[in-house]
N, C-alpha and C positions, 0 to 999 in steps of 0.2 A: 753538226748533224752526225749520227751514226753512220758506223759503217754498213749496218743493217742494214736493208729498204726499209721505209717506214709502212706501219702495218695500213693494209686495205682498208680495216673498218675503222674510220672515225667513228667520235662520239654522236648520237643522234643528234639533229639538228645543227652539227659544225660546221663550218663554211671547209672544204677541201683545200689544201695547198695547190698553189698556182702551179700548170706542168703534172698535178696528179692524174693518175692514169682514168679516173672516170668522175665528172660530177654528181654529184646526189639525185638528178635527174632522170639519171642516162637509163635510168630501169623503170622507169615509169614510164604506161603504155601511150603509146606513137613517138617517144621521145625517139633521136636518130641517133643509132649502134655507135656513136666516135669512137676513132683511133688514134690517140694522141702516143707521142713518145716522152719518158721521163725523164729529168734531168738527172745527171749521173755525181755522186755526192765528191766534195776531195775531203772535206773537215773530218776529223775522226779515224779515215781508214786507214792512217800508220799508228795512232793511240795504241798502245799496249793494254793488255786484257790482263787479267790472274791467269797464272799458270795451273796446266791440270795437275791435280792431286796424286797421280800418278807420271807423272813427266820423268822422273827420273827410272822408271821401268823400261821403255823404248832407251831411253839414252844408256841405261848399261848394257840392256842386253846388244844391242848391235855392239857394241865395244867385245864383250867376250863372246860374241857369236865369228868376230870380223876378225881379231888377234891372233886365235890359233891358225888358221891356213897360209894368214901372211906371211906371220914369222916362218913358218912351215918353207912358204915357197922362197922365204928369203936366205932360210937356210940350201934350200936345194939351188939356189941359184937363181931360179923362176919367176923373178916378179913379173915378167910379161904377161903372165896368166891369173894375174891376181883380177882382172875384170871377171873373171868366170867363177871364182870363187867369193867374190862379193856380191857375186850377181843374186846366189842362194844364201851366202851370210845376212845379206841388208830383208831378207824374211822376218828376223830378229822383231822387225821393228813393229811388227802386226799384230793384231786379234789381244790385243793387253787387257781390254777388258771383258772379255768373253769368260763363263766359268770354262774351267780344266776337260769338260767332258766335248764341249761342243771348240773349245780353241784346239785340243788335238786333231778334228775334222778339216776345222777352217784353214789351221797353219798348214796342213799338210794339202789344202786346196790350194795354198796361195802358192805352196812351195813347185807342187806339179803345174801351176798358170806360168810360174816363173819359167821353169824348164821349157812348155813349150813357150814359150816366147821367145827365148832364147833359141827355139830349134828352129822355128821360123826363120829368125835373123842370120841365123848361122847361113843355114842353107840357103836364103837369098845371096846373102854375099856370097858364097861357094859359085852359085850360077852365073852370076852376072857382076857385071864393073860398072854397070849405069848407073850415075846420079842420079837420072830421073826417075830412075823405076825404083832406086834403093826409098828415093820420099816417099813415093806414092806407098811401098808398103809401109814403110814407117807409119804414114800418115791412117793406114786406114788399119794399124795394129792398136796405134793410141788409141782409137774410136772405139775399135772391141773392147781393151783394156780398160780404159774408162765405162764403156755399156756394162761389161759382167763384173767389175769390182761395184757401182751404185746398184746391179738387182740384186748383188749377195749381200750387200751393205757388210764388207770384209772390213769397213774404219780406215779410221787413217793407218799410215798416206793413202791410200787410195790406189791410184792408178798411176799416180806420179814415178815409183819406184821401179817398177814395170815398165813403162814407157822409156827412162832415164838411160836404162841398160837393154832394155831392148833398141832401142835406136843407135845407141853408143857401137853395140856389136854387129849393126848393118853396116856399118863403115869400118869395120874391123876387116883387112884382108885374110880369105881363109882360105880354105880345100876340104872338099866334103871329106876326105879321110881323117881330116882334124878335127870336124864333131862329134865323134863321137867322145872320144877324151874329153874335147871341153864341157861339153854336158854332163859329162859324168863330175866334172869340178864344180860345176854349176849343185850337183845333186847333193855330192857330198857338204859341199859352205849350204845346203838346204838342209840337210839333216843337219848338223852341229845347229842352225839356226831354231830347228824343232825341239832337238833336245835346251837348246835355254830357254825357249819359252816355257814347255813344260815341266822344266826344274821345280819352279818355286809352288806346284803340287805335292811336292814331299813333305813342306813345312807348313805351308800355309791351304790346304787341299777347297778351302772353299772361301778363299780372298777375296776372287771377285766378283761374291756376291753379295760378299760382306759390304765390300766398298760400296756397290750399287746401294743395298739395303741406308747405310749411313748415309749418303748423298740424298736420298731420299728424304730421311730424317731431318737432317740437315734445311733441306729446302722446305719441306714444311712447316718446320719450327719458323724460318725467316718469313713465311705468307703471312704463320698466324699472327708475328708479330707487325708484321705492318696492314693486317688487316684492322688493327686494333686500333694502330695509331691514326690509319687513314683510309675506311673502306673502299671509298671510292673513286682516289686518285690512282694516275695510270702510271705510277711506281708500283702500285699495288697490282694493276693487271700484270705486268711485265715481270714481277718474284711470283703472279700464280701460275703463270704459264711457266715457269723455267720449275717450279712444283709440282704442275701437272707431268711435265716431261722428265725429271726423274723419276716420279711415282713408276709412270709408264714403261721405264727402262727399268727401274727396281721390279719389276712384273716379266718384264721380257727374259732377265735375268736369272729369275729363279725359275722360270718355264724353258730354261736351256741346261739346268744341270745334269740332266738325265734321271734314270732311274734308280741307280743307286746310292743315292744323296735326298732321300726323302727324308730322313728324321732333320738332318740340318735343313734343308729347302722348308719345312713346318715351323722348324724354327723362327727363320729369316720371317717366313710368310706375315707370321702374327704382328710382328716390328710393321713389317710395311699395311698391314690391314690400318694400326694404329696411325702411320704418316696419311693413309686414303682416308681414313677419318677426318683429320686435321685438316687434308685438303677440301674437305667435304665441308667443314663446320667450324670452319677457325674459332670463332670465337667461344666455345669447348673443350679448345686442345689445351695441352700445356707442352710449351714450348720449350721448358725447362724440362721436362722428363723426353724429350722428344730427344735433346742435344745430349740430354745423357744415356740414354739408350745407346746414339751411334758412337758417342766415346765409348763403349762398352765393345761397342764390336772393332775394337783395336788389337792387333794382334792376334794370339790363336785360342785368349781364353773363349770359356762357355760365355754363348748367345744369350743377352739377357731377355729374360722375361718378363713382362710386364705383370705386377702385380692387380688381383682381383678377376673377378668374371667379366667376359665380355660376350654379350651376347650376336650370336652369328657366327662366332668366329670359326667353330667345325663346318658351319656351312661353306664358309668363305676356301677355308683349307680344302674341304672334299671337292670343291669348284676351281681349285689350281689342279684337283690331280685329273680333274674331268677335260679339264682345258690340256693337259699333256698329251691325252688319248687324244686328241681331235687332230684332223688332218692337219697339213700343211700347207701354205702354198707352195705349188710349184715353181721353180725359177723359169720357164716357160713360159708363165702367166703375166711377168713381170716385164717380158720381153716381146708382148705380143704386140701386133697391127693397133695403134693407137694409143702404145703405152709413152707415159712424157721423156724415160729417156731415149726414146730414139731421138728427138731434136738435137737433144746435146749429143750427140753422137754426132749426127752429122756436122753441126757445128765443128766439135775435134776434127774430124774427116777433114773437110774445110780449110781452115784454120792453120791444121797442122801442113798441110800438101802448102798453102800459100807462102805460108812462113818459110817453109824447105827452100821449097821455089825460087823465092825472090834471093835466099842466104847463096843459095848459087848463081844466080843473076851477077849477084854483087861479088863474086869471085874468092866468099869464103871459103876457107876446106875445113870448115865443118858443118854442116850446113843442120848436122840433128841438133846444136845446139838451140838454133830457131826452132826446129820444130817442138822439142821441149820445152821452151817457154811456151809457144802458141799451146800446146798440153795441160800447164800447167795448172793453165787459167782460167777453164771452165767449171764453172758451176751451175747454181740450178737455174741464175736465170742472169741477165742481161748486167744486172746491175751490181750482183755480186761477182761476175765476171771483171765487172771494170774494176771492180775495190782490189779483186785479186793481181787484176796486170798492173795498176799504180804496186800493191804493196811489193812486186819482182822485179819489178825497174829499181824504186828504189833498194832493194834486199840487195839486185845484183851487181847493184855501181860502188856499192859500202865494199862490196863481198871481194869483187876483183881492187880494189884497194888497200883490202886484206891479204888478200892472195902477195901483194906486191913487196907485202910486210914482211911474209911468212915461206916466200921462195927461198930465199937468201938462205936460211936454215936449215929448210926440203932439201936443198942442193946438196948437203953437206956431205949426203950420204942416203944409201936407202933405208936405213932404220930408222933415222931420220925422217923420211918420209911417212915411212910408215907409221910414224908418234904422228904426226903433223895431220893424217886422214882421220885415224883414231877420235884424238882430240876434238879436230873440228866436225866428228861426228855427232859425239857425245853432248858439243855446244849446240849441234844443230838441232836435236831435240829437246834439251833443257830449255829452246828460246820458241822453238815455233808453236808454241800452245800460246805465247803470250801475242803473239801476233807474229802472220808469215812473215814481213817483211827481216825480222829479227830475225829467225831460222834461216832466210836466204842468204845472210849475212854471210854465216859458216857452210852452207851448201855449198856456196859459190866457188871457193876459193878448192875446196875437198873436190868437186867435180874437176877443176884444173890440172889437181894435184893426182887423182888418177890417171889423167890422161899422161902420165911424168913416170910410171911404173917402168913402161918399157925402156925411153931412153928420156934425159933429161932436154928439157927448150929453151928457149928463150922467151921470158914472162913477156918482155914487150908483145910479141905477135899473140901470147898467148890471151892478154887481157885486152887488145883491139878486136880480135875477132867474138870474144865472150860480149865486151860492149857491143857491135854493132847487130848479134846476131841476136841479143836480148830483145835491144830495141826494135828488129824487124819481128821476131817472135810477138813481142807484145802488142804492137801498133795493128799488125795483122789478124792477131789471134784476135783481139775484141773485134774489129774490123767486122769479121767472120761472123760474131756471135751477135752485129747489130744486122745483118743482111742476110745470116739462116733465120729467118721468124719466129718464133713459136706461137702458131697462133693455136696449136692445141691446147694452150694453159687455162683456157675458158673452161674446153671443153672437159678435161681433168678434174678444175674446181667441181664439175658438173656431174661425175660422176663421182666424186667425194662429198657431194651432200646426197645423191642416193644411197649411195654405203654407209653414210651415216643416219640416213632415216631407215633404212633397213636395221640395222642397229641397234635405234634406239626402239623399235616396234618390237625386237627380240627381248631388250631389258623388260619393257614392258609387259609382253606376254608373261614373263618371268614374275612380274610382280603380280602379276595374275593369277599367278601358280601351275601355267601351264609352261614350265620349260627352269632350269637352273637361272639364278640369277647371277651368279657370280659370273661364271665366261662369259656370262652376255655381258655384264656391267664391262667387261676389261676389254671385250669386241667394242664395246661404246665407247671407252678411253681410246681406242689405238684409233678409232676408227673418229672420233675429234681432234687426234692428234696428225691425224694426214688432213684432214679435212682444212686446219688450219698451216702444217707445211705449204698445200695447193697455194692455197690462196696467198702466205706470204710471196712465192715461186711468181705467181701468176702478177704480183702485186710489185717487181722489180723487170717484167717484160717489154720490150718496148712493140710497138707497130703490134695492137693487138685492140677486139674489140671490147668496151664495158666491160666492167666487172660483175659478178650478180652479187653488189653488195648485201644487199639485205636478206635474198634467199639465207647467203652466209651465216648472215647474225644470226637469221630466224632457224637454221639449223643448227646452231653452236648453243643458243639459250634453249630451246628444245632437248638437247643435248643432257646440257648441264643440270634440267628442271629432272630431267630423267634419273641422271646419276645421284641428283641430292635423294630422290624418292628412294633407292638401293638403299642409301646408307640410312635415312630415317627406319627404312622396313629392320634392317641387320641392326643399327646400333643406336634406335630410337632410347635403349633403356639405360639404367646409370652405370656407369662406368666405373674404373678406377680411380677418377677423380671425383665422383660423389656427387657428378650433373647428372640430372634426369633428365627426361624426354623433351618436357618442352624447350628449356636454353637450346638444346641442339635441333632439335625441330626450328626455332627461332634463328638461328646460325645457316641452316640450311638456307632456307627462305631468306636469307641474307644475301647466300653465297650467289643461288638461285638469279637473285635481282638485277646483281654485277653484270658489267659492261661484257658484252662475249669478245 
């Protein structure tokens, strides 16, 4: 079994898997609301993935964001304070896929969340020497930090990084006289961290939208082709939706370059009109011009173009720059009375206080290590939660036997040390794309190993208390996230098929002539791409009532019926490959038919 939840919507007429959150029934009138719980997977969630295409951007830049302060404080004598300049170094590791306009905004958001997190912490411990009060902030800092890193959708890590060093530094003995200097170390390892991220705009100024553009390509070159071989098996659903979803990030993408990157943002644009094609009409594309397009976009040569007329495509283009003009949401909005992550918030809340709690019961001294695994672990819903605390149990039992390999060495010296964080920095990112449990491997042992800046320990006590406090981290934290309920994930799906039929009534009007069709067509993509996030969300929940399967489908095929009609209207005529209207009219009504 995956490690995924398995998707909500079977096929029509399937008998459900036993322990499925709703039978085929459960929506038909007078049937009774059930609330069953799902069984939680073990097969598959330590399987390694492909790593991201970009993996090795996170893993060098924290390496040269993280080396100079060290060496720095190693020459001044200072490694004590190397936790406050890693604290702003390990920023390094953020917003890699973002273009250059909107990741100078976000890195320097994450770099000032960092800071105050860190003044928060500071200043706690300044006040107080309580254990119990040090968790409880702890506990309800992870909550914020996890709530505004998922409304900015900042990427990975997440909130994990945040949390890791913020809790580290409530148990760090201080005096409010000494925050200020340490903030100010915290600021400076943030700026060195801003400037590596934004280096690689001097050489390569519009990378990552390049990348997005090609992954795009990419992905729909693989639909068409297995649209061909196998329309309508659910290999085939599963490359459209991972097709759908780049498309949509290749969209998001160049609707963040800003405004002075319009002649390349045109560029890009046309490539991905072509992949929205493809997604639209597989059996029309070519697959092979598709894959060469994005090898095209390697490196810093010219953007290629597709050869011949395409009809619509100045529409499509003047509908990306119409879509730039239109509001935003606000981050307010994302946080309001009813939004789904407050649950997981309070989960973390939860979760992370129980985990503290008990790591002190049990007479550890360190007790934020529990509450950082309990942190770690949340996701969007119940069952990706558990894949996550199986894949940190085992990352961190590998990792402190790592660590036991790798003391010996650390000890030698503190330049030594300092190789030894580095390194298993660099491994920690190179693996955790292919599965966490992999990246915890090297987390594990690098978290030890900071705590060894100031003065050297002894590994035994070090790797008893990292084992037990794992294990209460984790046993707790799911705990936590089986006993906060979410039972608003219904009510979420519920208003993701109104914002989807809203949506698709705007595409429509559009097709009417009354209103632009393009920002509506890509309000209708984003807006089936939450529609179906919900529902996988809602579809790994446990202690929740029916699902409204079929509204679902009926809103996802309605969706879909809508978007083929955009692209019949825009690119009904012959193309670059010398099909006319009907084949792709025919490919629509194909696409159309598919299972939602």
């Amino acid at each position: 079994m995956s490690s995924t939840p398995p998707s909500p919507h079977p096929a029509p007429g399937s008998v459900p898997e036993a322990g499925s959150a709703v039978a085929p029934e459960a929506e038909s009138e007078g049937a009774p609301r059930s609330v069953r719980a799902r069984r939680l997977p073990l097969a598959g969630v330590l399987r390694p993935g492909k790593p991201s295409d970009i993996w090795f951007k996170p893993a060098t830049s924290v390496v040269v964001a993280t080396a100079p302060p060290n060496l720095t404080l190693l020459a001044l004598g200072r490694l004590d304070l190397v936790m406050y300049t890693m604290a702003g170094s390990f920023c390094a590791l953020y917003t890699h896929n973002l273009p250059y306009a909107a990741r100078a905004r976000m890195l320097a958001g994450v770099v000032a969340g960092m800071v105050a997190s860190i003044a928060v912490a500071l200043v706690t411990a300044s006040l107080t020497s309580s254990a119990a009060v040090l968790v409880a902030v702890g506990a309800l800092l992870a909550a914020a930090q996890k709530t505004l890193c998922d409304a900015t959708r900042v990427g990975p890590p997440g909130h994990l990084i945040f949390t890791f060093i913020s809790s580290a530094t409530l148990f760090a003995p201080q005096t409010l006289g000494q925050v200020p200097g340490h903030l100010a170390l915290t600021l400076a390892g943030g700026a060195v961290a801003w400037l590596v991220g934004m280096a690689p705009a001097l050489v390569r100024p519009h990378g990552p939208e390049r990348r997005a553009t090609a992954r795009a390509l990419h992905a729909t070159a693989a639909y068409a082709d297995a649209a061909r071989a196998d329309a309508d098996g659910p290999g085939t659903e599963r490359v459209r939706a991972a097709a759908a979803g780049a498309v949509h990030a290749a969209w998001q993408s160049l609707l963040a370059t800003g405004p002075r990157t319009v002649q390349a943002r045109r560029a890009l644009a046309r490539l991905v009109v072509r992949a929205e094609e493809a997604l639209a009409v597989p059996g029309s594309a070519d697959p092979d011009a598709l894959r060469s397009w994005a090898a095209g976009l390697r490196g810093t040569g010219a953007v290629p173009r597709p050869r011949g007329p395409h009809p619509g495509e100045e529409e499509e283009l003047l509908g990306v720059d119409a879509e730039l003009a239109g509001p935003k949401v606000p981050l307010w909005r994302r946080l309001a009375p009813g939004s789904p992550l407050l649950p997981v918030a309070l989960r973390t809340a939860v979760g992370c206080a129980l985990a503290g709690y008990a790591s002190l019961a049990l007479g550890i001294g360190r007790p934020y290590w529990a509450l950082v695994t309990a942190a770690s672990l949340y996701q969007a819903n119940v069952t990706l939660t558990w894949n996550r605390g199986v894949q940190r149990v085992v990352g961190n039992l590998i990792g402190v036997l790592a660590f036991a390999a790798i003391a010996p060495f650390a000890h030698l010296g503190h330049a030594e040390l300092i190789v030894c964080c580095l390194v298993l920095a660099f491994g920690a990112e190179a693996l955790i794309t292919r599965n966490y449990w992999l990246g915890s491997v090297c987390v594990t042992p690098m978290a030890l190993l900071v705590t060894e800046f100031a003065r050297f320990q002894q590994p035994g006590e070090l790797i008893l208390d990292r084992v037990v406090d794992t294990l209460v981290g984790a046993v707790l934290g799911v705990a936590a996230a089986v006993l906060v309920t979410n039972r608003r994930a219904v009510d979420h799906i519920e208003k993701a098929i109104e914002a989807t039929d809203r949506a698709r009534e705007h595409a429509e009007a559009g097709l009417a002539g009354a209103g632009a069709v393009e920002p509506a067509r890509r309000r209708l993509t984003a807006a089936l791409v939450e529609l179906r996030a919900a529902a996988d969300a809602a579809a790994g929940e446990w202690w929740q009532r029916a699902l409204p399967e079929q509204r679902v489908l009926a809103a996802e095929r309605a969706g879909h019926r809508t978007l083929a009609a955009t692209v019949r209207r825009l690119h009904g005529h012959s193309g670059e490959n010398g099909q006319g209207t009907r084949a792709r009219a025919g490919a629509a009504d194909a696409w159309e038919g598919a299972r939602a």
